[in-house]
The first five atom37 places (N, CA, C, CB, O) and aatype in JSON, in Angstrom:
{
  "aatype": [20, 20, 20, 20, 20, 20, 20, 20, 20, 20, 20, 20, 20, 20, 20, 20, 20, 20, 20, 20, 20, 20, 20, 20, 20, 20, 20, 20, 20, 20, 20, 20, 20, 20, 20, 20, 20, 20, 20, 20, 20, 20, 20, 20, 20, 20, 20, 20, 20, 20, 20, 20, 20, 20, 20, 20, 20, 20, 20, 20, 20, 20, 20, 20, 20, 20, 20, 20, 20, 20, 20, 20, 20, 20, 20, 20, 20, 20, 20, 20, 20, 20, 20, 20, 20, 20, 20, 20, 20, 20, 20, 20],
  "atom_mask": [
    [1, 1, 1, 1, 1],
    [1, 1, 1, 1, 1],
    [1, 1, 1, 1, 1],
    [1, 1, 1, 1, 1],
    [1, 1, 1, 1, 1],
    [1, 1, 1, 1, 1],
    [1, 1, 1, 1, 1],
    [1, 1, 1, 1, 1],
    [1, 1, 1, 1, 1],
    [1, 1, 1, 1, 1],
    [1, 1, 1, 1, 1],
    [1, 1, 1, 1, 1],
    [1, 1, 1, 1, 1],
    [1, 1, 1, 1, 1],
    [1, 1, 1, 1, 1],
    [1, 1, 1, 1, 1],
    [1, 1, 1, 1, 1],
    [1, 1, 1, 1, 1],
    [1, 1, 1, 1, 1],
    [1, 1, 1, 1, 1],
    [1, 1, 1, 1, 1],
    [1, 1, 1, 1, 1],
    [1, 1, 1, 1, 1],
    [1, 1, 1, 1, 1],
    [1, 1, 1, 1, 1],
    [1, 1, 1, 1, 1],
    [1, 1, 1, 1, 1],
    [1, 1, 1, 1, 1],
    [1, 1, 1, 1, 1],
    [1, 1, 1, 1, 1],
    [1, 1, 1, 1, 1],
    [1, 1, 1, 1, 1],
    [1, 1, 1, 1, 1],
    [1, 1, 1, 1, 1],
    [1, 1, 1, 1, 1],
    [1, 1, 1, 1, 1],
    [1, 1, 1, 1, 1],
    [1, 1, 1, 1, 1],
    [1, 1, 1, 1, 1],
    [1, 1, 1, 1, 1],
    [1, 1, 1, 1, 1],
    [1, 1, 1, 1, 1],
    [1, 1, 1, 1, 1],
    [1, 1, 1, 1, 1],
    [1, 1, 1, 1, 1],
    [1, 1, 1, 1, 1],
    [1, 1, 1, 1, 1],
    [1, 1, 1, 1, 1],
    [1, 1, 1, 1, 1],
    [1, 1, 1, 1, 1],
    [1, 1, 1, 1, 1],
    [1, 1, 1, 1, 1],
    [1, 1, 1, 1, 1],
    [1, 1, 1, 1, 1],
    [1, 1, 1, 1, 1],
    [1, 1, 1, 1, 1],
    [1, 1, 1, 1, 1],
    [1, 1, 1, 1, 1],
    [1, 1, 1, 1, 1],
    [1, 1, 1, 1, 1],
    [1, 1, 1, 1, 1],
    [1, 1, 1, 1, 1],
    [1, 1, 1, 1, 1],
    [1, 1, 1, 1, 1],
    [1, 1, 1, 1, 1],
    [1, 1, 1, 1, 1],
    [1, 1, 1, 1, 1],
    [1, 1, 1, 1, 1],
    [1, 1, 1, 1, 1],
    [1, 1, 1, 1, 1],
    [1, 1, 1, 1, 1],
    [1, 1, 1, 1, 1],
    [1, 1, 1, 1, 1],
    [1, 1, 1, 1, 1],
    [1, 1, 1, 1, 1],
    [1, 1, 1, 1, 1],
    [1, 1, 1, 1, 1],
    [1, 1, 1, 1, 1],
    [1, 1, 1, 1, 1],
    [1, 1, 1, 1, 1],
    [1, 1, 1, 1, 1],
    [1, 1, 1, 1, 1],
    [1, 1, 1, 1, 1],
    [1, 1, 1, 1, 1],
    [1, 1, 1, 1, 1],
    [1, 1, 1, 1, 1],
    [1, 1, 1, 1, 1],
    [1, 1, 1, 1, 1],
    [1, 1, 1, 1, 1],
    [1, 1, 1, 1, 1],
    [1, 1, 1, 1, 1],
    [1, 1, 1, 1, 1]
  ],
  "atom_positions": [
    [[30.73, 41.06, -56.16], [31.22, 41.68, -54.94], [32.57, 41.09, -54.58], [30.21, 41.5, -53.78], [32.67, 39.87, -54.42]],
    [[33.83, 42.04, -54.43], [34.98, 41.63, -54.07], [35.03, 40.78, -52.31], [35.85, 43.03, -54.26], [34.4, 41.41, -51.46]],
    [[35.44, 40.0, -52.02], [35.87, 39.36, -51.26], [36.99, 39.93, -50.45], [36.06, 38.38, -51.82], [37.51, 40.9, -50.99]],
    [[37.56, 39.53, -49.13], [38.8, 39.53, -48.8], [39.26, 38.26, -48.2], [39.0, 40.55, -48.02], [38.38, 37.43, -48.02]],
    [[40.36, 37.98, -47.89], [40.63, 36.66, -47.37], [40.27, 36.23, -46.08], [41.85, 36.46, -47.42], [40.86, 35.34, -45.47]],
    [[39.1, 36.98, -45.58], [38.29, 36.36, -43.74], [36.97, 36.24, -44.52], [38.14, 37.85, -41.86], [35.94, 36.27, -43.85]],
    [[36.89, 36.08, -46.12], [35.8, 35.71, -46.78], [34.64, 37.17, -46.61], [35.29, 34.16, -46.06], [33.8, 37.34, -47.5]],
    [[34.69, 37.94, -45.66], [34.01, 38.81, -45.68], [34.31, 40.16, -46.18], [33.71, 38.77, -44.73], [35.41, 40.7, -46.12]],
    [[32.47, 41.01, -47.07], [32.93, 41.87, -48.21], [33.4, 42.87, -47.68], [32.01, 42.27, -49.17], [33.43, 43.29, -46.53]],
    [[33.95, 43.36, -49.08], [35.14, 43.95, -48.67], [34.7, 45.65, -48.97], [36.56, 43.27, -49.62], [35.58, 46.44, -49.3]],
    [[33.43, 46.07, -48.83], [32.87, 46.97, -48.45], [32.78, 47.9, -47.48], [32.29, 46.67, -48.5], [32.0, 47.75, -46.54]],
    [[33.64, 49.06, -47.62], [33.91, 49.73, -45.91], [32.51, 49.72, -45.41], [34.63, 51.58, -45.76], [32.31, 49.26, -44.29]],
    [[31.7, 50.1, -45.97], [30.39, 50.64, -44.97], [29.83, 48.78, -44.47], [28.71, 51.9, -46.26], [29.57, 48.55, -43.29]],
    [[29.76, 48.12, -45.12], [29.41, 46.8, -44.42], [30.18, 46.65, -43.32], [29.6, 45.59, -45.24], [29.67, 46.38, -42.23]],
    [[31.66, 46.84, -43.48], [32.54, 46.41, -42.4], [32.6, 47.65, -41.25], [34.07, 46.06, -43.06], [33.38, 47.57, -40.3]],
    [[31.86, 48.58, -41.41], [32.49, 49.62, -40.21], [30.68, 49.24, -39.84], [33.35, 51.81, -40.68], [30.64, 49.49, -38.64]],
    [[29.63, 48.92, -40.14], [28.73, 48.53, -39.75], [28.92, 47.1, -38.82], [28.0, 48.54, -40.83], [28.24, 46.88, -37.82]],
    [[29.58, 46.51, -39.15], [29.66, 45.32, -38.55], [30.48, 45.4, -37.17], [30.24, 44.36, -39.53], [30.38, 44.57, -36.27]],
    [[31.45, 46.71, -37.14], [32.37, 46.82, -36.47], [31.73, 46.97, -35.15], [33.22, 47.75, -36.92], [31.99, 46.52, -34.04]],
    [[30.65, 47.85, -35.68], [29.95, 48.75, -34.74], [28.73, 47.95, -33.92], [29.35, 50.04, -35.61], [28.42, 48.09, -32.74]],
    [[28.14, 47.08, -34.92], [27.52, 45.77, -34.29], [27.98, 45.45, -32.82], [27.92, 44.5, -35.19], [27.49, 45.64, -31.71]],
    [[29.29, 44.79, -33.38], [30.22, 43.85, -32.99], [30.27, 44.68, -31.44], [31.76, 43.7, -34.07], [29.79, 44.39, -30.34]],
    [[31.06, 45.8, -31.94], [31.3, 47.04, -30.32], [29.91, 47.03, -29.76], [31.79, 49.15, -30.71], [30.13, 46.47, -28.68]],
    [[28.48, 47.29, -29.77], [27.61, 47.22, -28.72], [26.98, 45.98, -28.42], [26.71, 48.07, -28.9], [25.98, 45.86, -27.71]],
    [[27.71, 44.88, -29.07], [27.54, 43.43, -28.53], [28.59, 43.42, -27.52], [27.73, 42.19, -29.65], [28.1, 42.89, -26.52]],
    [[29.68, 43.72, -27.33], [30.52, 43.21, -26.17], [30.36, 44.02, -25.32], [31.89, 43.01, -26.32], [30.83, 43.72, -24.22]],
    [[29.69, 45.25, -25.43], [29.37, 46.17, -24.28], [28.31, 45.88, -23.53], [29.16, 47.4, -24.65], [28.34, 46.04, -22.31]],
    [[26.84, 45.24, -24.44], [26.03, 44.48, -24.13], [26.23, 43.43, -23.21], [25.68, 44.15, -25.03], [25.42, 43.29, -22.3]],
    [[27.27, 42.6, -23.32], [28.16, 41.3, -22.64], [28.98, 42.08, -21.12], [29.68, 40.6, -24.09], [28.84, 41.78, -19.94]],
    [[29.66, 42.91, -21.62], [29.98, 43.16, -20.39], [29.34, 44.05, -19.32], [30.99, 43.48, -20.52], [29.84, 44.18, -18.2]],
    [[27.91, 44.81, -19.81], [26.76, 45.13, -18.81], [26.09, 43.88, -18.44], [25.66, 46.13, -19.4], [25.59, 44.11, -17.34]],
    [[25.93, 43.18, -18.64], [25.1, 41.99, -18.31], [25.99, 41.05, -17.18], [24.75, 41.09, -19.82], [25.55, 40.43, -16.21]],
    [[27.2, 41.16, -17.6], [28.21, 40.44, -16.8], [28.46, 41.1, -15.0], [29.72, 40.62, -17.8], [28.49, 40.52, -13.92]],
    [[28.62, 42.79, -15.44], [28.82, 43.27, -14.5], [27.7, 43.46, -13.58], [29.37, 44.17, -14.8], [27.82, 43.44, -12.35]],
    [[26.52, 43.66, -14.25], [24.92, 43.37, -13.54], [24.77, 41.87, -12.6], [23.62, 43.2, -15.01], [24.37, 41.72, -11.45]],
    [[25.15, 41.14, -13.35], [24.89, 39.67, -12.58], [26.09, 40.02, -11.62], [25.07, 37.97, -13.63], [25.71, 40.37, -10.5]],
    [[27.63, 40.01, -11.81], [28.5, 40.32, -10.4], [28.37, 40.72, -9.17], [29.16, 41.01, -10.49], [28.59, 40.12, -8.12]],
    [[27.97, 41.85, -9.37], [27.27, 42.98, -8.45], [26.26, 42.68, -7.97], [26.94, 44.14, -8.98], [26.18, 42.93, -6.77]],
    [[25.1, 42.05, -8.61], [23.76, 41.84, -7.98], [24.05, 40.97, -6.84], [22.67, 41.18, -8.95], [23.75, 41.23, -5.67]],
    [[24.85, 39.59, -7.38], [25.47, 38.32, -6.51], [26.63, 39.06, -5.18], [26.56, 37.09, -7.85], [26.77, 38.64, -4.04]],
    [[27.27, 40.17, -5.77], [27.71, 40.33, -4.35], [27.28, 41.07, -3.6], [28.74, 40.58, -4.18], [28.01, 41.06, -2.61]],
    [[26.11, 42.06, -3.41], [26.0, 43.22, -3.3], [24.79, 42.89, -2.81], [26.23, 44.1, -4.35], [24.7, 43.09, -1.6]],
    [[23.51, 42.31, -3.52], [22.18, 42.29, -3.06], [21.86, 40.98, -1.88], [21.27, 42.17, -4.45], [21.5, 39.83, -2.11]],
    [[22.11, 41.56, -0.76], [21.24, 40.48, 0.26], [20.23, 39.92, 0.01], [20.8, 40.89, 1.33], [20.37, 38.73, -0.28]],
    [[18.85, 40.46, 0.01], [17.78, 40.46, 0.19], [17.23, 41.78, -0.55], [17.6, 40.26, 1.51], [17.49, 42.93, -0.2]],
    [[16.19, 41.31, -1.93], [15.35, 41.94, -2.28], [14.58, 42.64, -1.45], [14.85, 41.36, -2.87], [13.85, 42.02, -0.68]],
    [[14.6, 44.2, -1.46], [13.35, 44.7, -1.1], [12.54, 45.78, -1.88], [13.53, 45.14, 0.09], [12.48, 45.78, -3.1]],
    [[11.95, 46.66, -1.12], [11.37, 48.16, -2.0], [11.82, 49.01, -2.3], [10.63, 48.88, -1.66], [11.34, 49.9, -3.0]],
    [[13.42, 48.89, -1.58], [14.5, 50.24, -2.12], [15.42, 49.77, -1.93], [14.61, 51.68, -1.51], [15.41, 48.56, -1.66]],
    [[16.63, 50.49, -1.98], [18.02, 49.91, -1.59], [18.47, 50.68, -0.16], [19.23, 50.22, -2.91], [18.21, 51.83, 0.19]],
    [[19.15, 49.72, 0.48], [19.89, 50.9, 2.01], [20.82, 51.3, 1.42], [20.57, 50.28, 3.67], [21.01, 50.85, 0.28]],
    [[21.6, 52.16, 1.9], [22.81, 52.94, 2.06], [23.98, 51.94, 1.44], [23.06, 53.37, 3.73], [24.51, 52.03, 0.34]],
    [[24.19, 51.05, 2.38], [25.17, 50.13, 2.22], [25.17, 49.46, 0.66], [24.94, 49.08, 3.36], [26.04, 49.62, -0.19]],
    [[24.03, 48.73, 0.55], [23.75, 47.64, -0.65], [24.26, 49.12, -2.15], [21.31, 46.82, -0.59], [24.9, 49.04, -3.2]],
    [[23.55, 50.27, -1.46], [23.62, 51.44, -2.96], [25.74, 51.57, -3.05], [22.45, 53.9, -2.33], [26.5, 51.58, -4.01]],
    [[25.97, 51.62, -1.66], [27.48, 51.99, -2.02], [28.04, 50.79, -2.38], [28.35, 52.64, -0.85], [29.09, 50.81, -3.03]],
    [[27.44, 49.59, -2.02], [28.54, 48.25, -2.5], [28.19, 48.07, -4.11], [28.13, 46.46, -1.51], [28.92, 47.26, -4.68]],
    [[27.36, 48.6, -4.77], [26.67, 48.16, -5.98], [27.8, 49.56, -7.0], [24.41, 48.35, -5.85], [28.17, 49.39, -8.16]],
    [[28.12, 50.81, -6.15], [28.65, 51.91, -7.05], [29.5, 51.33, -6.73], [28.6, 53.4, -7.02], [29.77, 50.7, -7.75]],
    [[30.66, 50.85, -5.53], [31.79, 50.14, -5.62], [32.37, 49.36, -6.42], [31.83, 49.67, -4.96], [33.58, 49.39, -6.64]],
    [[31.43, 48.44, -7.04], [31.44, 47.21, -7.73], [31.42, 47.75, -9.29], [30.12, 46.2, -7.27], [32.16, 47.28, -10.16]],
    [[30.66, 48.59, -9.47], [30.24, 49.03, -10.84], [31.72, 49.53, -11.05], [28.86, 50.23, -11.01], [32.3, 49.03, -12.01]],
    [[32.44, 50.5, -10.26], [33.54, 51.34, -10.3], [34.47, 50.47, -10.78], [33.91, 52.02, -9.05], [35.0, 50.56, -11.88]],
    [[34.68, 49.61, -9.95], [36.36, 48.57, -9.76], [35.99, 48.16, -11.05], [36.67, 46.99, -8.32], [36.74, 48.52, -11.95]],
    [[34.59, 47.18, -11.48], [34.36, 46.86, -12.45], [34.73, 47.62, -13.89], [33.33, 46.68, -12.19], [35.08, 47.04, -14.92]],
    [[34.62, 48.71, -13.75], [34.89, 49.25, -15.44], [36.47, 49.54, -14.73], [33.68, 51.06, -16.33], [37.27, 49.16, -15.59]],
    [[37.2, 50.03, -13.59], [38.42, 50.46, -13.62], [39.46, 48.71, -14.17], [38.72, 51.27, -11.84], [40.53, 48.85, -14.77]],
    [[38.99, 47.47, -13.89], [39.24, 46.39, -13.75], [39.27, 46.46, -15.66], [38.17, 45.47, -12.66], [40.28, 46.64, -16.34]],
    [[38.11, 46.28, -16.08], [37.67, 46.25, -17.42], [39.25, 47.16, -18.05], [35.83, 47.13, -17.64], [40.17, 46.72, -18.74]],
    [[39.08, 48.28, -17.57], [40.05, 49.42, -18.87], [41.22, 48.86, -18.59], [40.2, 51.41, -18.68], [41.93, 48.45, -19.5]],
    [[41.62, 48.76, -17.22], [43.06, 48.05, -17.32], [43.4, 47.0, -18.05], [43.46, 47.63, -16.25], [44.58, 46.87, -18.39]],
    [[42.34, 45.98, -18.44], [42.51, 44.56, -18.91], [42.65, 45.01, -20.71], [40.93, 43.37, -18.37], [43.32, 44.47, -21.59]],
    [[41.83, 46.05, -20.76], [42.54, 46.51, -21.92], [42.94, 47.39, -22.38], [42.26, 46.38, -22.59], [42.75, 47.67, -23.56]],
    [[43.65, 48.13, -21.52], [45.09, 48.73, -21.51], [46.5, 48.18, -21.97], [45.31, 48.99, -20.3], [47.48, 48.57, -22.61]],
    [[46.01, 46.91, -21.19], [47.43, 46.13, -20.87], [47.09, 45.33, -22.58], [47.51, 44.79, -18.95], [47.96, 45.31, -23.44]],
    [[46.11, 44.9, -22.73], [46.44, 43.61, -24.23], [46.57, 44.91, -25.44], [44.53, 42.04, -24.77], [46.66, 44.68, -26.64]],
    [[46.54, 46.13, -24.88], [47.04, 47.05, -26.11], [48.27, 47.12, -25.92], [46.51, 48.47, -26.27], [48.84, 46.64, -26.9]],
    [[48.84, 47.41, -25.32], [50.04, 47.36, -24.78], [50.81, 46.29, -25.42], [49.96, 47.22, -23.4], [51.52, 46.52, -26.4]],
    [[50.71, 45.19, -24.91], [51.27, 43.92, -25.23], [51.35, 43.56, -26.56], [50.61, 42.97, -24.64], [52.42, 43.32, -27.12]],
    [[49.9, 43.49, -27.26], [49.74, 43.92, -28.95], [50.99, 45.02, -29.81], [48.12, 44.89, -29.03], [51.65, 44.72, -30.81]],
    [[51.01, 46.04, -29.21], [51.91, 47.4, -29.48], [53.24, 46.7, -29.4], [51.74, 48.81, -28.25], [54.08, 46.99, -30.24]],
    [[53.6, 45.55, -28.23], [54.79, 45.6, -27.93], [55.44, 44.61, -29.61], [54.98, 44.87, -26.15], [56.34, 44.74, -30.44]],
    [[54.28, 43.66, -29.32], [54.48, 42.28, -29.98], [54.51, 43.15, -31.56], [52.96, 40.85, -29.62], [55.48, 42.89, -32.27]],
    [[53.82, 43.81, -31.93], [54.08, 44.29, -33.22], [55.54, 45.4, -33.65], [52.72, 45.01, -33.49], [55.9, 45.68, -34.79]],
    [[56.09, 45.83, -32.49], [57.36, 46.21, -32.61], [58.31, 45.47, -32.74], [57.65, 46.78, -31.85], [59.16, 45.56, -33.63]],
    [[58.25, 44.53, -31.71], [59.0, 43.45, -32.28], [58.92, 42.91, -33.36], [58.96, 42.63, -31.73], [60.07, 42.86, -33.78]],
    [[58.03, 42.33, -34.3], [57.87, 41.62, -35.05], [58.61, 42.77, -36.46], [56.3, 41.04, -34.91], [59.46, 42.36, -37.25]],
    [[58.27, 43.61, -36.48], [59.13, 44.64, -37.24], [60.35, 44.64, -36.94], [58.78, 45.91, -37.1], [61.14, 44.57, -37.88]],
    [[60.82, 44.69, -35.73], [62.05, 45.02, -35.32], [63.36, 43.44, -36.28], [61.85, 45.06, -33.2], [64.42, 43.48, -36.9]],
    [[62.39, 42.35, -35.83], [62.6, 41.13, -36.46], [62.62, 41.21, -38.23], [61.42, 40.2, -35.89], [63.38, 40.38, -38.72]],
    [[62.06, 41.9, -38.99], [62.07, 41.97, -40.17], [63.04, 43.02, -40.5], [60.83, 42.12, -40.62], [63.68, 42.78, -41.53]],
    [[63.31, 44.06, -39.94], [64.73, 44.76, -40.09], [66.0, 44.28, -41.1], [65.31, 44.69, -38.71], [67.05, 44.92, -41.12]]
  ]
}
């Protein structure tokens, strides 16, 4: 089995398997993250349902949360995009 130099094979279907791993592990990470946030700011007091308030501070939170999330990587695509123009621009 061919190798590549991050030691791992160099098999598309291993690697787009792994990719894909990889993608519902950090989605995994960042539901879990945004669950604990929200719960801590949002839930007073456990009860048998939610009021009004606790339901809109929890969709609030969820919201900002993924709008917060896409911007953060918006911007390191961005920055990535920039840094690799340059670095071409430099080999010119």
């Amino acid at each position: 089995m061919k190798m590549d130099n991050q030691g791992a094979a160099a098999d598309p279907q291993l690697q787009q398997f792994i990719e894909v791993e990889s993608q519902k592990q950090r989605f995994q990470q960042l539901v879990h993250q945004m669950t604990e946030m929200c719960w801590d700011k949002c839930m007073d007091k456990p009860g048998p349902k939610l009021d009004s308030r606790t339901e809109t501070c929890f969709v609030n939170c969820v919201e900002r949360f993924i709008d917060t999330s896409q911007f953060i990587l918006n911007r390191l695509d961005q920055t990535q995009r920039s840094r690799s123009s340059f670095s071409e621009t430099l080999s010119d």
